[in-house]
C-alpha positions in Angstrom: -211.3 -44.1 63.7 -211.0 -43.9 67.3 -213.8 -44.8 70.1 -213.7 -41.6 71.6 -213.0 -38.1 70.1 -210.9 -36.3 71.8 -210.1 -32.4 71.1 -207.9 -31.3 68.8 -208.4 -34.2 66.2 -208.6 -33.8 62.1 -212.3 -35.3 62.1 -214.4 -35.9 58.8 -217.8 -35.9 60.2 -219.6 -37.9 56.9 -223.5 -38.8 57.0 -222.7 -38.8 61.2 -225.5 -38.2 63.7 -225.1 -37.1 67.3 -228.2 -37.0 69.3 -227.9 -34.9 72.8 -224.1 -35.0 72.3 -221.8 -32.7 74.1 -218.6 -31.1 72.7 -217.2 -29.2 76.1 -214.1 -27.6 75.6 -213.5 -29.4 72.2 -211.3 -27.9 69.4 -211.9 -28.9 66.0 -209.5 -27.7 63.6 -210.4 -28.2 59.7 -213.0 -29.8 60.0 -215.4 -31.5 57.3 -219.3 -32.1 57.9 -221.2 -33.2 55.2 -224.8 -34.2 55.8 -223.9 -34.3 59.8 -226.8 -34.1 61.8 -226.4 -32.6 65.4 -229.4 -32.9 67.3 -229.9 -32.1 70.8 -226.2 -31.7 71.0 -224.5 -28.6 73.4 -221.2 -27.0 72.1 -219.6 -25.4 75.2 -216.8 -23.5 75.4 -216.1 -25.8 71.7 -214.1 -23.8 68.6 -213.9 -24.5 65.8 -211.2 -23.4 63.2 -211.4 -23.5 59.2 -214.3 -25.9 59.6 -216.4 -26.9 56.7 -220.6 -27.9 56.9 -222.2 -28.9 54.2 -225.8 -30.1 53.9 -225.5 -30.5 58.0 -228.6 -29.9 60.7 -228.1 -28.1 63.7 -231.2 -29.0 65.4 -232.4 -27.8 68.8 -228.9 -27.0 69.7 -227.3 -24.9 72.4 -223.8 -23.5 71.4 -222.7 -21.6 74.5 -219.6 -19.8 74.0 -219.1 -21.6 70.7 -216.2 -19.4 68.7 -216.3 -20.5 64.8 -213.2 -19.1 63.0 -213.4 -19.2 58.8 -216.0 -21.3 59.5 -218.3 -21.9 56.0 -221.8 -23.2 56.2 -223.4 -24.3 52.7 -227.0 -25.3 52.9 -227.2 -26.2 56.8 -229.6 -25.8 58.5 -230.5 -24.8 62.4 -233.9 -25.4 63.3 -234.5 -24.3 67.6 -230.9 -24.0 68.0 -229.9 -21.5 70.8 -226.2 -18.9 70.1 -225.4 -17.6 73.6 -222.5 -15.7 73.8 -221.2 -17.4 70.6 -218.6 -16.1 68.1 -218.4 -16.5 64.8 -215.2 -14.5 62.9 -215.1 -13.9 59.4 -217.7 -16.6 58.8 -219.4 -17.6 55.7 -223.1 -18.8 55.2 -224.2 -20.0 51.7 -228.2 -21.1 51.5 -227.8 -21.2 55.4 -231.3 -21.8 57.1 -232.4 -20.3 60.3 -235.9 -21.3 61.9 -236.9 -21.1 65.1 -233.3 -19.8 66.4 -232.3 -17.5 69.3 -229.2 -15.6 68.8 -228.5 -14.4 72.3 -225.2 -12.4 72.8 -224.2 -13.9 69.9 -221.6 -12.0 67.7 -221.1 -12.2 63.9 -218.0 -10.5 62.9 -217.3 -10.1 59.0 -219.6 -13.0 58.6 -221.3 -13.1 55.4 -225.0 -14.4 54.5 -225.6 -15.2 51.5 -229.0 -16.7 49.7 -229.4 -17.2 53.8 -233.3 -17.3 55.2 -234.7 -16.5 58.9 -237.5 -17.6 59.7 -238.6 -16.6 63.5 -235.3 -15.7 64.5 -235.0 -14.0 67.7 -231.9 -12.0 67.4 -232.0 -9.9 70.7 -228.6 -8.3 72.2 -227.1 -9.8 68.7 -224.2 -8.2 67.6 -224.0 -8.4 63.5 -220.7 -5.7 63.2 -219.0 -5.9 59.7 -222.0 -8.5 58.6 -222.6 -8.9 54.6 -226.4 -10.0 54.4 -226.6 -10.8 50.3 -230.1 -11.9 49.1 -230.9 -12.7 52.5 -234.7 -13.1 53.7 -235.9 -12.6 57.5 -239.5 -13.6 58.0 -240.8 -12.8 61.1 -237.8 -11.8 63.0 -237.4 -10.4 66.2 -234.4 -7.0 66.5 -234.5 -6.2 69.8 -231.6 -4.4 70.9 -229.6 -6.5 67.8 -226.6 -4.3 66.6 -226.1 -3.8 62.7 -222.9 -1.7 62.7 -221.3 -1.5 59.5 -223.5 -4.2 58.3 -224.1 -4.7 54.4 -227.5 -5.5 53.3 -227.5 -6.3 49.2 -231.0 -7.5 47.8 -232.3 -8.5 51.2 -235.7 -8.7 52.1 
């Protein structure tokens, strides 16, 4: 494995910890994270493309114009993490766990929730077109101005 990770590398992030880490302008491209714990860390301007996280922690994070393509989340978790202006396209969240998380001008197109909780989400100027919310749970979260067009709400609460 190489000293420094440059974009556009096949990366299997395993058990890996990055504390204030920044990922400017980097493209992952199938990437794996399992049990990967970002914290502190800034994605800008970062995409990532059939990526893979499993079991990892996104905590008090800033993704600014972050696009996530196929991207699947099962089980992670963002905890104060910040979405401004970020993208996520056709996007799938299994037992995904939101706390504390500001989704500002963040879009989620045909992304799909499922068994996904919010807790104190702010979710202002959001745009949630085309969104499949499945057994999802939003406990004292904030709308204002989010967009729901087309969205899908199946046993939600």
């Amino acid at each position: 494995m190489p000293d420094v990770l440059t974009p556009h590398m096949l990366v299997p992030f395993v058990d890996a910890t990055f504390v204030e880490a920044i990922f400017a302008d980097a493209t992952f491209v199938d990437t794996t994270c399992v049990d990967a714990k970002f914290v502190d860390a800034t994605f800008g301007d970062a995409t990532f493309v059939d990526g893979t996280f499993v079991d990892a922690t996104f905590g008090e994070g800033i993704l600014v114009n972050a696009t996530f393509v196929d991207a699947t989340f099962v089980d992670a978790t963002f905890v104060d993490a910040t979405f401004v202006d970020t993208t996520f396209v056709d996007a799938t969240c299994v037992g995904a766990t939101f706390v504390d998380v500001t989704f500002g001008d963040a879009t989620f197109g045909d992304t799909s929730f499922v068994d996904g909780t919010f807790y104190y989400a702010t979710c202002v100027d959001a745009t949630f077109v085309g969104a499949t919310f499945v057994h999802a749970t939003f406990v004292d979260t904030t709308y204002g101005d989010a967009i729901f067009a087309d969205a899908k709400f199946v046993n939600t609460t």
